[in-house]
C-alpha positions as CSV (number, residue, x, y, z in Angstrom):
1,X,0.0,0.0,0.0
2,X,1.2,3.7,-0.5
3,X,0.0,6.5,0.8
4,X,0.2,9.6,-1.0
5,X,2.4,12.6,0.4
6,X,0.8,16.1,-1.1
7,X,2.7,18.7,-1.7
8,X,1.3,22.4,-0.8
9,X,0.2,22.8,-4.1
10,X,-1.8,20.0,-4.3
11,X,-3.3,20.3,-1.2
12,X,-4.5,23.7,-2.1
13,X,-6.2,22.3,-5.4
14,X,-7.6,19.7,-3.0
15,X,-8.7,23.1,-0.9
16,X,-10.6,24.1,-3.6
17,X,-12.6,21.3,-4.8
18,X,-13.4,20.5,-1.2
19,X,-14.9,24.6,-0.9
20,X,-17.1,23.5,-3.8
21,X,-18.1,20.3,-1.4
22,X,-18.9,22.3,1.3
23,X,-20.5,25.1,-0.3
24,X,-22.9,22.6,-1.8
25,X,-23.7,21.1,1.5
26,X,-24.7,24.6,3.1
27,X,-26.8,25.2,0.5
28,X,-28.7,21.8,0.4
29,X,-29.1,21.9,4.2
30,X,-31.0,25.0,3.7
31,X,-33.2,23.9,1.2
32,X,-34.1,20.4,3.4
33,X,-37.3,21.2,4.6
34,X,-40.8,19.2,4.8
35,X,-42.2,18.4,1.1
36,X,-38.9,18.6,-1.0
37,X,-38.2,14.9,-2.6
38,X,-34.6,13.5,-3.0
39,X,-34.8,13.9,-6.1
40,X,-35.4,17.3,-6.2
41,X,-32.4,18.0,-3.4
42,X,-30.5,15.9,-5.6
43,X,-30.8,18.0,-9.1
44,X,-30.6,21.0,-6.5
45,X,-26.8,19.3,-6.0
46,X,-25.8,19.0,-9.2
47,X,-27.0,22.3,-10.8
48,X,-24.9,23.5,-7.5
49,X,-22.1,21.9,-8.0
50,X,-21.4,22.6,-11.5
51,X,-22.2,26.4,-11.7
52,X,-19.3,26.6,-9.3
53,X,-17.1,24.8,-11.5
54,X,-17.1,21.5,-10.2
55,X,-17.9,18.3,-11.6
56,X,-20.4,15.5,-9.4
57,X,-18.5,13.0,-8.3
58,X,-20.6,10.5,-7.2
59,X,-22.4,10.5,-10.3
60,X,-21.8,7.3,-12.0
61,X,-19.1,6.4,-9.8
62,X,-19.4,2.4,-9.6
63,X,-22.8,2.9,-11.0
64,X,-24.4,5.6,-8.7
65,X,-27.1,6.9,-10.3
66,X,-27.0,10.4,-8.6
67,X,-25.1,13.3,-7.6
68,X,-25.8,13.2,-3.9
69,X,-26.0,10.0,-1.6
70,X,-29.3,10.9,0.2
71,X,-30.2,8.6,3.4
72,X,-33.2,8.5,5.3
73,X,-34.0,7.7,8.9
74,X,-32.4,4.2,9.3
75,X,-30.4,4.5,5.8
76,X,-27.1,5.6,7.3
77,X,-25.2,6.3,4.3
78,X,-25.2,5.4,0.1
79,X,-29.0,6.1,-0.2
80,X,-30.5,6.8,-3.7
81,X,-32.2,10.0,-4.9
82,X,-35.8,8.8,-4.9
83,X,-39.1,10.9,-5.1
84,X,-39.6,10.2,-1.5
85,X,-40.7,13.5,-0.4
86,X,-39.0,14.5,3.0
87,X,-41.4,15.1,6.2
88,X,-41.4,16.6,9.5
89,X,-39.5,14.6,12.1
90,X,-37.3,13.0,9.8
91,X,-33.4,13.1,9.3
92,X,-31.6,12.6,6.4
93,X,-27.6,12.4,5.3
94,X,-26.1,14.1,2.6
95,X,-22.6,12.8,1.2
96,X,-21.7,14.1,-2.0
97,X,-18.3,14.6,-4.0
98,X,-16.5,16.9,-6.1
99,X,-14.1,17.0,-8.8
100,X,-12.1,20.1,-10.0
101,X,-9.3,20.0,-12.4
102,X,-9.0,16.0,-11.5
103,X,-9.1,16.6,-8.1
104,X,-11.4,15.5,-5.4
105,X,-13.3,16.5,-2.6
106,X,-15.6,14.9,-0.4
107,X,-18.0,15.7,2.9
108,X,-21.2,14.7,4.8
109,X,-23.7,16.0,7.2
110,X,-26.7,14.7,9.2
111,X,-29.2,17.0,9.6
112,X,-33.3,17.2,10.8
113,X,-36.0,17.6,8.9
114,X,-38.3,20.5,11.1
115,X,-38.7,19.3,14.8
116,X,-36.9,16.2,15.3
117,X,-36.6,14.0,18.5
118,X,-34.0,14.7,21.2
119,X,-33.1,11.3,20.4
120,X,-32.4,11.5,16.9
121,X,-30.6,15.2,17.6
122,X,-28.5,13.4,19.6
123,X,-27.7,10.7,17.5
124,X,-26.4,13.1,15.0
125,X,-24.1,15.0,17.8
126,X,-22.7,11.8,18.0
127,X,-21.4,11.6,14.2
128,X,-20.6,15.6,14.5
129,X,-18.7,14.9,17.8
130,X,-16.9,11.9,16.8
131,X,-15.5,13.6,13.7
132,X,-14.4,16.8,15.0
133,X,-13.0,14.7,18.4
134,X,-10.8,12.7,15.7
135,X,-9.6,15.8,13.9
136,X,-8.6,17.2,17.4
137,X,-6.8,13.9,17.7
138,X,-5.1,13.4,14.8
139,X,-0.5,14.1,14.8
140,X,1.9,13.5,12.9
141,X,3.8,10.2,13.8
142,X,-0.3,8.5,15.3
143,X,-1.1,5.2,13.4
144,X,-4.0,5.5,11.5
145,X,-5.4,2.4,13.8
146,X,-4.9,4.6,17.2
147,X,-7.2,7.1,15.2
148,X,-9.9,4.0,14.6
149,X,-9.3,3.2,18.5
150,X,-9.8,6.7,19.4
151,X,-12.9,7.1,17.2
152,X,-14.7,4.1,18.4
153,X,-13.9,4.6,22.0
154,X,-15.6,8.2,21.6
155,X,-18.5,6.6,19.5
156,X,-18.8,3.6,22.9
157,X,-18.8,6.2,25.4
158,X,-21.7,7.9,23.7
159,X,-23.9,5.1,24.2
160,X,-23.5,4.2,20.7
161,X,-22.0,1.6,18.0
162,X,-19.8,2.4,15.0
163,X,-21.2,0.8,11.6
164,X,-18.6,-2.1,10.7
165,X,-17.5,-2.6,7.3
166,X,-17.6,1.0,6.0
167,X,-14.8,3.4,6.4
168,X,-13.2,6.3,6.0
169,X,-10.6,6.7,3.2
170,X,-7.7,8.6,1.2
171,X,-8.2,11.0,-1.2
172,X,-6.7,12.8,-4.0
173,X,-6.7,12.6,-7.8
174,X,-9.4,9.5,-7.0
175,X,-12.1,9.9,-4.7
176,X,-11.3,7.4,-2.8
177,X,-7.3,6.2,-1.9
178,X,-5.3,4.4,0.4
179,X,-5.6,3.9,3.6
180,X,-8.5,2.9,4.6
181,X,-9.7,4.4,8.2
182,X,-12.2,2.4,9.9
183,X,-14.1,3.8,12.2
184,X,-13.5,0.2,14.6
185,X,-9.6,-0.9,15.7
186,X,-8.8,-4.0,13.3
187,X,-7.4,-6.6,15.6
188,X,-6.0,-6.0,19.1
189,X,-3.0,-3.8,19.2
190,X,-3.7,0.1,17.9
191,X,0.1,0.5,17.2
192,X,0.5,-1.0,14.5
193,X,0.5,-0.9,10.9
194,X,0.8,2.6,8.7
195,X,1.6,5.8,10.6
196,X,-0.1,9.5,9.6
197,X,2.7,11.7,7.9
198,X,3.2,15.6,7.3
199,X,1.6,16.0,3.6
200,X,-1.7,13.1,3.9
201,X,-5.0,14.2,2.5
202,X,-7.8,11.7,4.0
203,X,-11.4,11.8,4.9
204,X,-12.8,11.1,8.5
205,X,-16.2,9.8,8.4
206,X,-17.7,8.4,11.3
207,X,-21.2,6.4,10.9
208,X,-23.4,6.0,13.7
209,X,-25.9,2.7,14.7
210,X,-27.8,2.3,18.1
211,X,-27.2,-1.2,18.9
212,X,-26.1,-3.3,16.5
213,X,-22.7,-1.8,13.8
214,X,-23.8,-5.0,11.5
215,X,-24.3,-3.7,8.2
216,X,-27.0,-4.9,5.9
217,X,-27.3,-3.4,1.8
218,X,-31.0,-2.9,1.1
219,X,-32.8,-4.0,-2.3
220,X,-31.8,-1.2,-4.3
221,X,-28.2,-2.3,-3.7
222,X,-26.7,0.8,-2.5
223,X,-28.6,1.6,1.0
224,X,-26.8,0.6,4.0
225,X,-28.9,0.3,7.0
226,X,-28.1,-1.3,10.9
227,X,-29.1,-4.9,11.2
228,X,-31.0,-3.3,14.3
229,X,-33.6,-1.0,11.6
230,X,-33.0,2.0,14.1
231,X,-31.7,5.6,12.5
232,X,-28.1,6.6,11.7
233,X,-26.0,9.7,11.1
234,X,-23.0,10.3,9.7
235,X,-20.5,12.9,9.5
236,X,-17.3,13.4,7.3
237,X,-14.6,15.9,6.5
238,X,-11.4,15.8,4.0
239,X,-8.2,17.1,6.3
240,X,-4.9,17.6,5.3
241,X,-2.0,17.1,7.5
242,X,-0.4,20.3,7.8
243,X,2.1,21.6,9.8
244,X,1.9,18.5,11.4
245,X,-1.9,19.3,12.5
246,X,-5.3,18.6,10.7
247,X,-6.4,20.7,9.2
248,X,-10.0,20.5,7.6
249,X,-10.3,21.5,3.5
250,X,-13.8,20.6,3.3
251,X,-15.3,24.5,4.6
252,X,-16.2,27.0,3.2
């Protein structure tokens, strides 16, 4: 496996497609509102997306049919732009990627439909926490596995599960690179394996269950729900290892 080391440059074209990312975001979350289908928010996305420049990068990629990964309630992340129409109560995940000039960004947020449950605004502090806990985390020298340690730890003490089989990733002139960044330590022993250097570009994404992490892909073959049927959330960022810090590119 190697990991890519960015050089300023780079990461600043990285920077700029990530903008795009979270530009796009901001501007879906405040057009999610009772009524509005996925499909609609996902056109919304697109149109977005490439009046700023950019290029949807989820579209098509291993046969998507969208522009935005849109889940529901219990979908946690990867769902499909359907007509559901949105309603009062619910929450709903929006992931969605960029390309500019062959490079990629890439960012998700969990946020309520209306008045949503104290339960279900918590379950998305969770996801929010988690993420910007890792970031705070994350030095130069730390193996990527004390970071999935760290991450589930966080996610356990919250009275929550991290989804298993799903992770975080690299990314660069691909949307997704090496390494892969579980949200779960792999085996037994956290020091181990490849270490974060000055220079990486990776996304943090941490996915929340309720009881059971067990993953199960729904009919459409893209929807990944909990094996428990209860909501998720989900939060990412793309960071760039800077100055030996994270910092995140995916803002505005």
């Amino acid at each position: 496996m190697s990991i890519a080391i960015r050089k300023p440059s780079e990461i600043e074209s990285l920077r700029k497609a990530n903008k795009i990312v979270a530009k796009t975001l901001n501007y879906l979350k405040a057009n999610v509102k009772p009524g509005i289908t996925l499909k609609e928010l996902d056109t919304m996305g697109e149109d977005f997306i490439r009046s700023n420049g950019g290029i949807p990068a989820f579209k098509g990629l291993y046969g998507f049919s969208g522009s935005v990964c849109i889940s529901v309630n219990e979908v946690i992340i990867h769902g499909i732009p359907t007509d559901y129409a949105l309603k009062e109560g619910d929450i709903v995940g929006l992931d969605l990627g960029v390309n500019l000039d062959g490079w990629y960004g890439d960012s998700a947020i969990t946020c309520g439909v209306g008045n949503i449950s104290q339960e279900n605004q918590r379950l998305i502090a969770c996801a929010k926490d988690a993420l910007y806990f890792a970031i705070d985390q994350i030095k130069v020298g730390m193996h990527f596995k004390e970071l999935s340690h760290l991450i589930e730890q966080f996610i356990l003490d919250y009275g929550y599960v991290p989804l298993r089989g799903f992770c975080g990733h690299g990314i660069g002139k691909k949307p997704h690179e090496e390494p892969e960044i579980p949200n779960y330590l792999e085996g037994n022993n956290p020091k181990q394996g490849y270490k974060i250097k000055e220079g990486m570009v990776f996304c943090i994404e941490p996915m929340i269950c309720q009881k059971s992490g067990e993953p199960k892909i729904l009919k459409d073959d893209w929807s990944v729900v909990s094996t428990d049927g209860l909501n998720g959330s989900h939060y990412e960022h793309t960071i760039a290892i800077i100055k030996g810090k994270a910092e995140i590119l995916s803002k505005e």
